[in-house]
N, C-alpha and C positions, 0 to 999 in steps of 0.2 A: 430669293426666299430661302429662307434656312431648310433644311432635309426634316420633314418630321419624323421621327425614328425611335422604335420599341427596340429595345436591350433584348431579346429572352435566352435566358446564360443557365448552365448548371455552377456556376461558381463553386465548384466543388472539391476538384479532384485534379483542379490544375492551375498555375498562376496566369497561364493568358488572357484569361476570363479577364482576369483583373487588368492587364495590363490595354484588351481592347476598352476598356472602361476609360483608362487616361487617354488613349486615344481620342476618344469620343468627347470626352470633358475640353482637351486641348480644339478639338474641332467646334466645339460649342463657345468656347473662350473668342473665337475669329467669324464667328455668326455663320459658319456653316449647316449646323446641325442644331435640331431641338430636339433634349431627350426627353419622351415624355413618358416613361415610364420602364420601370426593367421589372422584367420577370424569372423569378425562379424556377427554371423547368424539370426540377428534381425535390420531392417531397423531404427534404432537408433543411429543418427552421433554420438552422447556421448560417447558411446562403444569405437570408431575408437579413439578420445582422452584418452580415459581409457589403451586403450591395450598399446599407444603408454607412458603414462607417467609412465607404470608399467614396458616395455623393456627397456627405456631411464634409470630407475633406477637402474636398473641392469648393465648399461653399453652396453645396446644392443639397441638402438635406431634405429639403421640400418634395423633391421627385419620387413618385409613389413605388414601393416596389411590391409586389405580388408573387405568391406562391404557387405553383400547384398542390393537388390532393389528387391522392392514390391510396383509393382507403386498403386494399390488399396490395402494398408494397412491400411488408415485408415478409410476405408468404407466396407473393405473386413468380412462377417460372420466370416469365417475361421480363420480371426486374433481378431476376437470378444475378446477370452480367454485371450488373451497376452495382448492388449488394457488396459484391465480392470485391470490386475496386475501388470503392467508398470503405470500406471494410478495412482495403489493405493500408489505407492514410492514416488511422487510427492508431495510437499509443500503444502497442512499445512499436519504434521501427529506428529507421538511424536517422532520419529527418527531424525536425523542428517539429511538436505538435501541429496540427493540420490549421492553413492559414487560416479557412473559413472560422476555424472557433477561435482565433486569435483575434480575426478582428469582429468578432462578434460578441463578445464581450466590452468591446467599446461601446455596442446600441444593442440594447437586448432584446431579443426577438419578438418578445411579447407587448411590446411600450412603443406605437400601438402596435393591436394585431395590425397581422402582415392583412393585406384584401386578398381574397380568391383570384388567382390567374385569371380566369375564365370573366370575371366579374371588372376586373382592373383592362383586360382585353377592350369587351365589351364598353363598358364608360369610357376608354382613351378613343375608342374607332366612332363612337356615337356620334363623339361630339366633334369630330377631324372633319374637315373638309374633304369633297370626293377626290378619289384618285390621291391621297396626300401621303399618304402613311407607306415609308418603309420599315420593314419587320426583318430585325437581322440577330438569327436562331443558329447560338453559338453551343448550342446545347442538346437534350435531346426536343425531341418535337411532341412531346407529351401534352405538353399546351394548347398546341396549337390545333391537335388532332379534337381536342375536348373543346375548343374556343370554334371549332368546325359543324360539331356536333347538337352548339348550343342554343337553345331553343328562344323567343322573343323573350324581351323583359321590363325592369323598370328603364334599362336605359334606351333600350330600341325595340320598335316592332318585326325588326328585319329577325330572320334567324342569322347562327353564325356565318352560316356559307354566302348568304346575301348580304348581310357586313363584311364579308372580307371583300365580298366582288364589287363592292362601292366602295370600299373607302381605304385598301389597299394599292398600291400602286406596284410594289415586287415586293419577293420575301427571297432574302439570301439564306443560304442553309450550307456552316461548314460542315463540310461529311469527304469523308478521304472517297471519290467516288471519279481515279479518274480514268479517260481515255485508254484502252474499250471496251475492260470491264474487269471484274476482281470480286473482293470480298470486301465489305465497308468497316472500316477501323474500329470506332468507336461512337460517334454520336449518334448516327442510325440503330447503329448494331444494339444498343445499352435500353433501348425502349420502339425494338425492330417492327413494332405492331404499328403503332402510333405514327413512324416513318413512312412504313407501306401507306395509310390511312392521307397524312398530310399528301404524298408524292403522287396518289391517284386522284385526290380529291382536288388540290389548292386552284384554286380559279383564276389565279394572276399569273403571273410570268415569275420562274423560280429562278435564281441566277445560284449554283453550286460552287463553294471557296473550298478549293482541297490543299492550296499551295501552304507551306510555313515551317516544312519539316527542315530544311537546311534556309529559313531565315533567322538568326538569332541576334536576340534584343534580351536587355535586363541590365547587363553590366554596368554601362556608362550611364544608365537612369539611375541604379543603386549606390553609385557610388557620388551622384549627385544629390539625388534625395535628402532631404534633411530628417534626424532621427521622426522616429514615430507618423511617418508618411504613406497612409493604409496600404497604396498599391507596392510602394516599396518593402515593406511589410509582409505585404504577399508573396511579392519574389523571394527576398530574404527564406521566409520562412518555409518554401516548398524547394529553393534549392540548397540550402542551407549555408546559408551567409552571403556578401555582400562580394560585387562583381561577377556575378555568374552569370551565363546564357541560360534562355531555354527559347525554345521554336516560339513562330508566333502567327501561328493558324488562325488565331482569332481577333488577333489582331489585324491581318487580312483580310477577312470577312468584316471588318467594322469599320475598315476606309472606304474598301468598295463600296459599303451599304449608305455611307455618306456622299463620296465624293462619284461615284457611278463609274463612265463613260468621262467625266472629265480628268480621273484619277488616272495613276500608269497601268488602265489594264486595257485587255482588247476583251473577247466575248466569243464563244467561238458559235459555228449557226445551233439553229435549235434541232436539236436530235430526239429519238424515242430513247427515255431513260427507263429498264427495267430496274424491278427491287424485289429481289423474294426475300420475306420478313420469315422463314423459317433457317433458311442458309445465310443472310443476308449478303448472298451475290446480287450483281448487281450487272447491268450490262448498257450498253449507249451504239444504238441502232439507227439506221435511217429513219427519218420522220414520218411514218404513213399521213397524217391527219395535221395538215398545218392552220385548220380551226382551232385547234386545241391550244390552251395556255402553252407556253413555250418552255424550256427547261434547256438551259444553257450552265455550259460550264466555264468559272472567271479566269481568263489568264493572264496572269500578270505581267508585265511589258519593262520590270526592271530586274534586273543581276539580282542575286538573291542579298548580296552584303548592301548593293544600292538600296533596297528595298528594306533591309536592315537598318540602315541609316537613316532612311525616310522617317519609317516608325518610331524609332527610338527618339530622334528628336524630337517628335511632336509627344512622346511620353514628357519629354523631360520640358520640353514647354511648357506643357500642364501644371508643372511645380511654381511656374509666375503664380499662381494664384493663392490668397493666404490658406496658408492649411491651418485645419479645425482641428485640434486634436483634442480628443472628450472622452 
């Protein structure tokens, strides 16, 4: 049976977003994987035209994408971090204008409106079979913390916590969070509240992707790519032209979230993971309580250029399929 599997990306502020996208399309093209829906975990409409003109290219423009809301994001402390590095992507700089409005201009944000995160959550998990759904959060966890939160509705009588506890099966979460302990990079860090919230609360078993900083992919996809091919596009236009690297953190977290236990990674056992959302250090302790949902972190089991070559092929796989370009 194919992996049923939720996107949730900031597609914002980096091209791997994009690049675990072709991933995921290439895994879907081999009946691995059914994406049923991506969501945007950063209150930034651009994202919502990004996701849709990179599924459109694939031939899958069908797959709903959703937004979160954060009605005090841009006064909110909490969103201070993300502000300022969403901020820094923005015209003048030496880069290419920022991908997300590059390929969002191809599907305009508003045609249709995007669904509510929490709403698109909700009706994808309603209607899943138990135990079926993996949730691989490339992003911050702002979503997911408010999809935790959220009360019965027209799609379920369950609240969110008992939707996720039926009809989740794991939620992979990239966060630089490794082995045995530090300060969290960037996805926890950028919306550190909602992190703590997801990391105390989540009822399933969390599997953590920190690997991807010396894996590099983009080049040999860009330089196959045929013009105007949205994730190539992405790359292009965040490293600024064609043959270039960049890391592929999220691209890691979107095989494992596919291919598990059968992909090249091992798991290491289930440990006490702390997370203080004011410093956001973080720390991986012995387990008191092996009741509790489990929180492992993934390790991957190939050379980092092997692992490079994995991914990157299956990006450029992804280019069998006719591209949409609109």
């Amino acid at each position: 049976m194919p992996q049923r599997l939720i996107l949730d990306t900031d597609l914002d502020t980096d091209c791997d977003d994009a690049g675990a996208l072709a991933v995921i399309h290439a895994l879907m093209d081999v009946g691995e994987c059914e994406l049923l829906g991506v969501v945007c975990s950063v209150p930034i409409t651009e994202c919502v035209g990004a996701a849709r003109a990179i599924n459109a290219g694939y031939g899958r423009g069908e797959i709903p994408v959703g937004l979160v809301e954060v009605a005090d994001y841009h006064t909110s402390a909490n969103w201070k971090p993300y502000r300022a590095t969403h901020d820094s992507f923005l015209p003048p700089r030496t880069k290419a204008d920022p991908y997300n409005v590059l390929l969002a201009a191809r599907r305009p944000v508003d045609d249709p409106p995007a669904e509510r995160a929490v709403a698109l959550y909700r009706r994808l998990l309603a209607s899943a079979p138990a135990a079926s759904v993996h949730i691989c959060a490339i992003g911050t966890l702002t979503a997911l913390a408010q999809l935790l939160d959220s009360p019965p509705d027209e799609y379920s009588p369950l609240t969110g916590m008992e939707l996720v506890r039926h009809k989740v099966s794991e939620l992979t979460s990239m966060a630089v969070l490794f082995f045995p302990g530090g300060h969290e990079a960037f996805n926890w860090r950028m919306d550190s509240s909602s992190a703590a919230c997801v990391h105390e609360n989540w009822p399933t078993p969390m599997a953590i992707s920190s690997d991807g900083h010396l894996v590099l992919t983009g080049a040999r996809f860009t330089q196959a790519a045929p013009a105007g091919q949205p994730v190539s596009d992405a790359y292009i236009s965040y490293l600024g032209g064609i043959g270039r690297d960049r890391a592929s953190w999220d691209l890691i977290a979107a095989l494992y979230a596919v291919r598990g236990m059968d992909g090249p990674f091992a798991m290491s056992a289930a440990r006490e993971l702390t997370f203080d959302p004011l410093t956001v250090e973080y720390h991986w302790g012995a387990l008191a309580d092996s009741s509790l949902p489990s929180r492992r972190l993934i390790q991957p089991l190939l050379p980092d250029a092997a692992m490079a070559e994995l991914l990157e092929d299956l990006m450029i796989a992804s280019l069998n399929r006719e591209i949409i370009i609109g």
